[in-house]
C-alpha positions as CSV (number, residue, x, y, z in Angstrom):
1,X,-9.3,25.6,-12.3
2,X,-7.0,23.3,-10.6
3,X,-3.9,25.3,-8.4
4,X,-0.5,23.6,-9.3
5,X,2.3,25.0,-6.8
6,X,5.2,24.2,-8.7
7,X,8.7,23.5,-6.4
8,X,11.9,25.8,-6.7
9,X,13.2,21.9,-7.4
10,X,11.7,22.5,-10.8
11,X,11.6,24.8,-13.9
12,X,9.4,24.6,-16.4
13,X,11.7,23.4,-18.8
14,X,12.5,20.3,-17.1
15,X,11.8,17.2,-19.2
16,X,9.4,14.3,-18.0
17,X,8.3,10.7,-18.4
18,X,5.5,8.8,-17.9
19,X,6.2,4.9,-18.2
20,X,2.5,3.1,-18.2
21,X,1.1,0.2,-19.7
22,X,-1.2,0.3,-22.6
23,X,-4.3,0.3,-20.5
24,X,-3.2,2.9,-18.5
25,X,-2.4,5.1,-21.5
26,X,-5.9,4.5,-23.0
27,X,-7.1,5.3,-19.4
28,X,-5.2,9.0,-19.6
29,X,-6.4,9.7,-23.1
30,X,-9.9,8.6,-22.5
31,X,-10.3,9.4,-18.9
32,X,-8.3,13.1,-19.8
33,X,-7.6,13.0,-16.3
34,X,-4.4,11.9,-13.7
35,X,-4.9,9.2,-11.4
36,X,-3.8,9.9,-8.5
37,X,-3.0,7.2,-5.8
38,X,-2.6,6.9,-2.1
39,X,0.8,6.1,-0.6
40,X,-0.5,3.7,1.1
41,X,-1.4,1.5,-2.0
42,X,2.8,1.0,-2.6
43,X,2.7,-0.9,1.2
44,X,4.1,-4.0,-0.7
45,X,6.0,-3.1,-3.1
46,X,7.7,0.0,-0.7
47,X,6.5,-0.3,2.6
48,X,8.4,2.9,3.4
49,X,6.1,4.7,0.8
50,X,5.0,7.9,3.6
51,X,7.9,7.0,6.1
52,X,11.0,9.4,6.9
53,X,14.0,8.3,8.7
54,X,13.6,8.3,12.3
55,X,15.2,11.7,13.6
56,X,12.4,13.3,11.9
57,X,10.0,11.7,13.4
58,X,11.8,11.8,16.6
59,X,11.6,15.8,15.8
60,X,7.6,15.4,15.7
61,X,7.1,13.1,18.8
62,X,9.5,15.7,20.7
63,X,6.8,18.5,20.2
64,X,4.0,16.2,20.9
65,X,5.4,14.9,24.3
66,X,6.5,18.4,25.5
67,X,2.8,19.7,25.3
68,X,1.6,15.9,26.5
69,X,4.5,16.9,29.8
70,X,2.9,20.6,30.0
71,X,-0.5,19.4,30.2
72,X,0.3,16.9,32.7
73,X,2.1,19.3,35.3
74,X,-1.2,21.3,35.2
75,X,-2.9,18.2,36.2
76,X,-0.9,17.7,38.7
77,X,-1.3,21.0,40.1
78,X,-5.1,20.1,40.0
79,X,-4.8,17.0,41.9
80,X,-3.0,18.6,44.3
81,X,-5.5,21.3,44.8
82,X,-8.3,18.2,45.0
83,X,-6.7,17.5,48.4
84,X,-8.2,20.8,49.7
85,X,-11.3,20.3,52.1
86,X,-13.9,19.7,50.1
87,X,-17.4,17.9,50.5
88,X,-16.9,14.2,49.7
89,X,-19.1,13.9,46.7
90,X,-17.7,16.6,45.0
91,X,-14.1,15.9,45.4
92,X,-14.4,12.2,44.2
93,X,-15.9,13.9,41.0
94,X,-13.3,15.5,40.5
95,X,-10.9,13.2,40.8
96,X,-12.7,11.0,38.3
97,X,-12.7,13.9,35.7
98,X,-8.7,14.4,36.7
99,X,-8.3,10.5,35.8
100,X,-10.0,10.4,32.5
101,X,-8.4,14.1,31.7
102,X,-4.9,12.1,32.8
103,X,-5.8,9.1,30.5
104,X,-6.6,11.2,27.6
105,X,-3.8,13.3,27.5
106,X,-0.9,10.3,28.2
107,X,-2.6,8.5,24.5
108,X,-1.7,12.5,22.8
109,X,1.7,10.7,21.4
110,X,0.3,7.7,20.8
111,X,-2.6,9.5,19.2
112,X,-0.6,11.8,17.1
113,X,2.0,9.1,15.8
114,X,-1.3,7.2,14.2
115,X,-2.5,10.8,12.6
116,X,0.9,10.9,11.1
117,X,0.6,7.5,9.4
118,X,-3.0,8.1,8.3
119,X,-2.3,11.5,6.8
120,X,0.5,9.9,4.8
121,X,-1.5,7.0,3.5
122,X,-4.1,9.3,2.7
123,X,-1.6,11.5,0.1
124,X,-2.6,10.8,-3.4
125,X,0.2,10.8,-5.6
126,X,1.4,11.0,-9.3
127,X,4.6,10.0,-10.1
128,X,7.1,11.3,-12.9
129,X,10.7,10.3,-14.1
130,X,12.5,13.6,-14.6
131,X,15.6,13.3,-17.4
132,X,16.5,14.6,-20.8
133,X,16.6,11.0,-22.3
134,X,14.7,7.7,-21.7
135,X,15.5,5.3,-19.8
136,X,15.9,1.2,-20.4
137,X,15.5,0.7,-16.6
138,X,12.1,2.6,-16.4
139,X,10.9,0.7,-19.4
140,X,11.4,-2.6,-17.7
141,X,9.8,-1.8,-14.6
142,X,7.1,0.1,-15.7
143,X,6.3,-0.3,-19.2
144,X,7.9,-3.0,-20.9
145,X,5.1,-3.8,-23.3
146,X,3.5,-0.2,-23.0
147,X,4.3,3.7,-23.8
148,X,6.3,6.5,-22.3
149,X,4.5,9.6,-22.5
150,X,6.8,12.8,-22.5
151,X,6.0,16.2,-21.1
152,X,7.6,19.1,-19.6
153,X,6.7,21.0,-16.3
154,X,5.9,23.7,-18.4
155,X,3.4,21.6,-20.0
156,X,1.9,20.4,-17.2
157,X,1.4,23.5,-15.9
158,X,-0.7,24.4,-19.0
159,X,-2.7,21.0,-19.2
160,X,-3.8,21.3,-15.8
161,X,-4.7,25.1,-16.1
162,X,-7.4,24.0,-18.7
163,X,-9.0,21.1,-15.9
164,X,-12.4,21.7,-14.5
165,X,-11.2,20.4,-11.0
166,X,-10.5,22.8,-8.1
167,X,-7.8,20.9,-5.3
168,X,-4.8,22.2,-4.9
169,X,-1.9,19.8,-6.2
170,X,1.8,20.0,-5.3
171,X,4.6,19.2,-8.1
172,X,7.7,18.5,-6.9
173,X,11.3,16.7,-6.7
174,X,11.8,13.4,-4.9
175,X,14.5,13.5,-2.2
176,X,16.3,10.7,-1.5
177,X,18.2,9.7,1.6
178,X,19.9,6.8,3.4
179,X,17.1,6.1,6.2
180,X,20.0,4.1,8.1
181,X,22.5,7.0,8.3
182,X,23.0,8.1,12.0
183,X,24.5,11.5,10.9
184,X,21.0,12.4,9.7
185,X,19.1,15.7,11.0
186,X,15.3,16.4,11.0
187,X,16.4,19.0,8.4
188,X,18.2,17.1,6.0
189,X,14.9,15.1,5.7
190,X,12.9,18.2,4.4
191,X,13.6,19.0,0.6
192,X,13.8,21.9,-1.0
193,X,10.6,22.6,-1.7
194,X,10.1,22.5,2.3
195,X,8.3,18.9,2.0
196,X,8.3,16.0,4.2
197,X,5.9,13.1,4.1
198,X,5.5,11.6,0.6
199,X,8.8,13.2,-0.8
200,X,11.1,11.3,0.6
201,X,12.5,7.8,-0.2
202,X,15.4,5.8,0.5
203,X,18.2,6.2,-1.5
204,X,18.0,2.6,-3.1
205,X,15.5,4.1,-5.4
206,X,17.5,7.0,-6.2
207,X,17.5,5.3,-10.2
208,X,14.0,6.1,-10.4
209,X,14.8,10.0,-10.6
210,X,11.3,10.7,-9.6
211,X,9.2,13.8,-9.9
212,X,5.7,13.9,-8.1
213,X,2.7,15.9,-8.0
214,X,0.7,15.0,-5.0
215,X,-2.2,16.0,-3.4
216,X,-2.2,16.6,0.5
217,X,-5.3,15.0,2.9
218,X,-7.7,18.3,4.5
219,X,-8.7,18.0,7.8
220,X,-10.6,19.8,10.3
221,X,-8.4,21.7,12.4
222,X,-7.8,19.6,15.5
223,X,-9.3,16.3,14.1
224,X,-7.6,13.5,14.9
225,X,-9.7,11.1,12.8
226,X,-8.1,8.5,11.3
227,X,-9.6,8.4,7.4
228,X,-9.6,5.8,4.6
229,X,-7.6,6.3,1.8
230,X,-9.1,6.8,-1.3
231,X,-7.6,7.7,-5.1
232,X,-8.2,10.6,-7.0
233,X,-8.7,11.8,-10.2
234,X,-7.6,15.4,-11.5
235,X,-9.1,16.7,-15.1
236,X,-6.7,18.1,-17.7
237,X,-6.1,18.7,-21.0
238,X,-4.3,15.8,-22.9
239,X,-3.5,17.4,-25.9
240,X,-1.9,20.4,-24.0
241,X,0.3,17.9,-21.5
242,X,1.6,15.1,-24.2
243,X,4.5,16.5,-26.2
244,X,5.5,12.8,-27.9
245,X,4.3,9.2,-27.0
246,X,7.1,7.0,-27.4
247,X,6.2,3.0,-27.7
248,X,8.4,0.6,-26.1
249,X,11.4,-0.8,-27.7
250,X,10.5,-4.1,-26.0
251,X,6.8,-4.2,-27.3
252,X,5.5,-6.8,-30.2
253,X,4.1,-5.6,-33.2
254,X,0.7,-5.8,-31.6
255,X,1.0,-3.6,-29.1
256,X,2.5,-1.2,-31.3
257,X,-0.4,-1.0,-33.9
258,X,-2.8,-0.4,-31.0
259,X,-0.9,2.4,-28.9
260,X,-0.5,4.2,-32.6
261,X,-4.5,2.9,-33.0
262,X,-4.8,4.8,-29.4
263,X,-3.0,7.9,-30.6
264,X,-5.7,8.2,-34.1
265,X,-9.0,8.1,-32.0
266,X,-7.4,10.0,-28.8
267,X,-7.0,12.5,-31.1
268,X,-3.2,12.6,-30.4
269,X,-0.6,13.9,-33.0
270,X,0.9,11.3,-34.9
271,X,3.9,13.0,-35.8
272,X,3.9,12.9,-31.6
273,X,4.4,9.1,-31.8
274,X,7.6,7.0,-32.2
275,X,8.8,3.8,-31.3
276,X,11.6,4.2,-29.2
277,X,15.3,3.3,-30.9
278,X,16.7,2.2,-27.5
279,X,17.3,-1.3,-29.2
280,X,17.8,-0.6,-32.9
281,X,21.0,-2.0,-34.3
282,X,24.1,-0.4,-33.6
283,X,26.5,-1.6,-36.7
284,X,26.4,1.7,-38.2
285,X,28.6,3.3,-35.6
286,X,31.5,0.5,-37.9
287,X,30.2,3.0,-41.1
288,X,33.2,5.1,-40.8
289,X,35.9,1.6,-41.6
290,X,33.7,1.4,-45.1
């Protein structure tokens, strides 16, 4: 059964939106699974996806150079003892193991801001719009000729109790912040979930209101192997997570016939489906001048 640690950002009554195309919806209903994707598949449309602003990675470097600078005095203390009489032979060994101890050590912040990058583009994500009401914006950027699906942590919770699949997947609120604001600590870029890389954007896409569940990359303990991202998929139940599928108030006639088509053979409720009145006429607001 798949874990879902749930933020203090949250509560389960908090309303959600999933904007998709209609491909994507068939995908869900048939697939009954999430797709999650790696941040590093957003590189051109957000090539910040996985960044934070630079104090808190100034924060990370600052620990990784103090044990690189601890590790080098002790080297230095080793050198100096390699001055000590000593048969030839067996002090130019050791110098040579001192050198490549020296060279491997002085790559340790090189080394570790690389890890960092990898284990961002490695988190697999799923992304949510969290608000009471839709939203025309969403619609054009995500699902202009699709659906919205509409949920509530709550539900979420329950659909993903019911999947087969065992990881561990975090759900929580998107923090946003100006990456060019000087005045910035390393704790401001930490939400309150406690959450760092992958949970923070810039504050230009503060509109998107977003919710995500993501899944963070395992590691041996004390690899630094750099992996390849790869998506991921996370069973649920459907039934249990969808709580109405709106249609776009922007699709043709077409597409709405087949997302309601979608809804009959998926099984769905189809007093769960609507066509959204974001665009229906407004001249009956003038009813009260009759």
């Amino acid at each position: 059964m798949t874990t879902l640690n749930v933020g203090k950002s949250l509560n389960d009554q908090d309303a959600l939106w999933r904007y998709m195309s209609l491909d994507k919806f068939i995908d869900l209903v048939e697939s009954q699974s999430l797709f999650f994707v790696p941040l590093s598949w957003y590189e051109k449309t957000d090539p910040f996806e996985g960044y934070v602003p630079q104090v808190a990675f100034q924060a990370l470097a600052d620990i990784s150079k103090k044990y690189r600078d601890q590790h080098l005095a002790q080297l230095d203390k080793l050198e100096g003892a390699s001055t000590l009489s000593m048969p030839p032979p067996i002090k130019q060994r050791l110098r040579h193991d001192l050198l490549k101890l020296r060279e491997k050590v002085e790559s340790q912040v090189p080394t570790m801001g690389a890890l960092a990058k990898n284990i961002a583009d490695c988190t697999v994500v799923n992304c949510w719009y969290r608000s009471t009401h839709e939203s025309e914006g969403m619609w054009n950027l995500y699902a202009r000729n699709g659906v919205a699906i509409r949920t509530s942590v709550g539900a979420l919770r329950a659909a993903l109790e019911d999947g087969e699949e065992v990881p561990v997947v975090h759900l929580g609120a998107v923090k946003y912040l100006d990456f060019a604001d000087t005045n910035l600590t390393a704790s401001d870029c930490v939400t309150v979930d406690g959450q760092m890389i992958g949970m923070i954007k810039r504050v230009a896409y503060e509109h998107e209101k977003e919710v995500r569940m993501y899944i963070a990359p395992t590691r041996p303990e004390d690899s630094v192997e750099l992996y390849k991202p790869e998506a991921k998929r996370v069973s649920l139940n459907v039934h249990s997570l969808i709580e109405s599928v709106v249609i776009s108030p922007f699709a043709s006639a077409t597409i709405d016939r087949s997302a309601r088509a979608v809804c009959r053979w998926s099984g769905v409720d189809e007093s769960f489906v609507s066509r959204s009145k974001l665009l229906d006429r407004c001249t009956h607001l003038l009813d009260v001048f009759s």
